[in-house]
N, C-alpha and C positions, 0 to 999 in steps of 0.2 A: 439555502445555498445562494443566494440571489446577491450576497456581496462579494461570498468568492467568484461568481459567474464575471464580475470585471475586476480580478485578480490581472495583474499586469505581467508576462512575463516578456523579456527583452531580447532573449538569443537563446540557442540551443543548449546554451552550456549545459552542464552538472551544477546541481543545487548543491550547496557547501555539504550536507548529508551524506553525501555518496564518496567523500574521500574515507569513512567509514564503514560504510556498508554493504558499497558495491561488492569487495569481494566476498563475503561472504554469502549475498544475497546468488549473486552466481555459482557458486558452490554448490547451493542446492538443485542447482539444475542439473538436467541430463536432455540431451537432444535425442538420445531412443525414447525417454520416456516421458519427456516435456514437448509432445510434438506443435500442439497448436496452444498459444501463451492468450490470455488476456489483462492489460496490465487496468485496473479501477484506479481513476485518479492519476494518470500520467502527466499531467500540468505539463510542460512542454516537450515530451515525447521522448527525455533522454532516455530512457532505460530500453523505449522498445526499438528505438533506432539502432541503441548499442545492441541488442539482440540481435535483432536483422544484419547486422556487420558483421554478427558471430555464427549466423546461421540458422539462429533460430527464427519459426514464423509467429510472426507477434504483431498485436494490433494493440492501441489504445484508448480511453474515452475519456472524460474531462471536462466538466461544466465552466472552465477558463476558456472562453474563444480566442483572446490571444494566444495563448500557450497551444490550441490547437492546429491556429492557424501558421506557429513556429514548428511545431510538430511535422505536418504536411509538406512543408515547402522541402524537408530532408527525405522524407519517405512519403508520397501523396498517397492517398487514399487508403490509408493504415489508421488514421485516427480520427476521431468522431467525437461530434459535443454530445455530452451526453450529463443530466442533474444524478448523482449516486443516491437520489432519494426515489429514482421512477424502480419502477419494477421491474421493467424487463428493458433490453438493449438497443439499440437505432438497429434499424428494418435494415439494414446493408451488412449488419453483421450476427442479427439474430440469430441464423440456419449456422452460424460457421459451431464447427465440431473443437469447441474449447475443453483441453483436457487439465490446463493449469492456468488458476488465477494469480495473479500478485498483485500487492498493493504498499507502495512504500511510502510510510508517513503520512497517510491518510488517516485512519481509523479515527487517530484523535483528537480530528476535526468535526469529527458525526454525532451530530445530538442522539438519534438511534441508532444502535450497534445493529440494533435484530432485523432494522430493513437492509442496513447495509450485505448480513450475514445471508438473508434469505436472496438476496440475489445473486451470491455467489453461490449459495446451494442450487439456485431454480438453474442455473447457467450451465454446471457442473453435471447436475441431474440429469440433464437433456442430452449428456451424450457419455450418459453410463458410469460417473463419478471422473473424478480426480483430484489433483493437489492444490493447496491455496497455501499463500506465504505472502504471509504479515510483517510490517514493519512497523515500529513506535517507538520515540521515547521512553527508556527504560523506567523504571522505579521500584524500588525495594528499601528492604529495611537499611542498610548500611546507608545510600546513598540519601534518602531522605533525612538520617540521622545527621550526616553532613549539611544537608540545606538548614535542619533546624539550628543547630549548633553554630552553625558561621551564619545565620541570621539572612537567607537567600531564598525563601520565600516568596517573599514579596517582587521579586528580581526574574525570579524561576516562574512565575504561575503569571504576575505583570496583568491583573487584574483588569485596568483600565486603560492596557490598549483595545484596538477596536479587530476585532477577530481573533485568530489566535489557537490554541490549546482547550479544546473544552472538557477533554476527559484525558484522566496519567492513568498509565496502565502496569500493571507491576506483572511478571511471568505468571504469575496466580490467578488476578482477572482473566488477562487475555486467553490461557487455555481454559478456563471457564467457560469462555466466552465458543470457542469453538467448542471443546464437547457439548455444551448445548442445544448450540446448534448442529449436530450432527456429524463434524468432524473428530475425527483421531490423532490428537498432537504425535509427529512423529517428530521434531525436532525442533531445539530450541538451541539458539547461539546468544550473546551478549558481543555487543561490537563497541568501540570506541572506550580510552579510558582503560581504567585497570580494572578487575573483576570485581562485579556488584557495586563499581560505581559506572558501569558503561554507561554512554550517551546512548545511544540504543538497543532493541534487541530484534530479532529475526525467527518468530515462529513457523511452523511449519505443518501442516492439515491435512491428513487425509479423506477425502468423503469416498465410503463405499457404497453405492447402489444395487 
């Protein structure tokens, strides 16, 4: 994580991703039953600050110090640097009673899935289970059929930039990946684009303790 840790972000905006995903990624929530949010991976804070304007209590963590420090200056003391490869979470928010994680467009920057996974279960665990909601780059048969056929490949994966994409996730993997680990996919959306070529999709996890 030590190159994204001086990943640059410049202002509070919204990442071009979320003219897609946001709604539905909201959607999934509920303020009876989404009481305390933790978002892994909030690179400069948008998601949990639009939370907090919405009501809900949300906090978030982020090995980019800039992005943390754009984060704060909107909502201070909501967000924490934190590597998504450590085990457990900064001592200022460890005790808090987190019933739902989110993490959008993360995942498929993590060399291990199953460290990432066991720290939303250890987090989740500690205060009697709840829900986790995933975002990623889509991938399936159709749409891959497309990049092979129009020759975009090479364009789509971009090999030798420097960071990047290091795992595609197709709805298969990714609920793999949570039942696994101990989640119960309760829902699964496709966003962006037209069905089974969407730019992204949006799972959804139950953990019961």
């Amino acid at each position: 994580m030590a190159e994204y840790q001086e990943h640059s972000f410049f202002s509070e905006d919204a990442r071009p991703f979320w003219q897609y995903v946001q709604s539905t990624m909201i959607s999934l929530l509920n303020k009876d039953k989404n009481r305390c949010i933790l978002d892994l991976g909030c690179g400069n804070g948008y998601l949990v600050n639009f939370l907090i304007s919405q009501g809900y209590n949300a906090y978030g963590i982020d090995a980019s110090q800039t992005g943390i420090a754009i984060a704060n200056k909107v909502n201070p003391g909501r967000f924490f640097i934190q590597d998504l490869d450590d085990n457990q979470l900064p001592a200022e928010i460890r005790d808090m009673p987190f019933d739902t994680i989110v993490s959008t467009e993360v995942i498929e920057h993590i060399y291990n899935p199953f460290i990432f996974m066991a720290l939303c279960k250890d987090v989740l665990t500690k205060n009697g289970g709840g829900e986790l909601i995933l975002t990623t780059p889509y991938h399936g048969y159709f749409k891959n059929l497309m990049l092979s056929v129009f020759n975009k490949w090479d364009k789509h994966t971009n090999a030798v930039a420097v960071g990047g994409h290091i795992k595609f996730w197709s709805k298969a993997s990714l609920g793999q990946l949570l039942t696994q680990t101990g989640f119960e996919v309760t829902n699964f959306v496709g966003c962006g684009r037209l069905p089974y070529f969407w730019k992204s999709m949006v799972m959804k996890g139950k953990l019961v303790v």
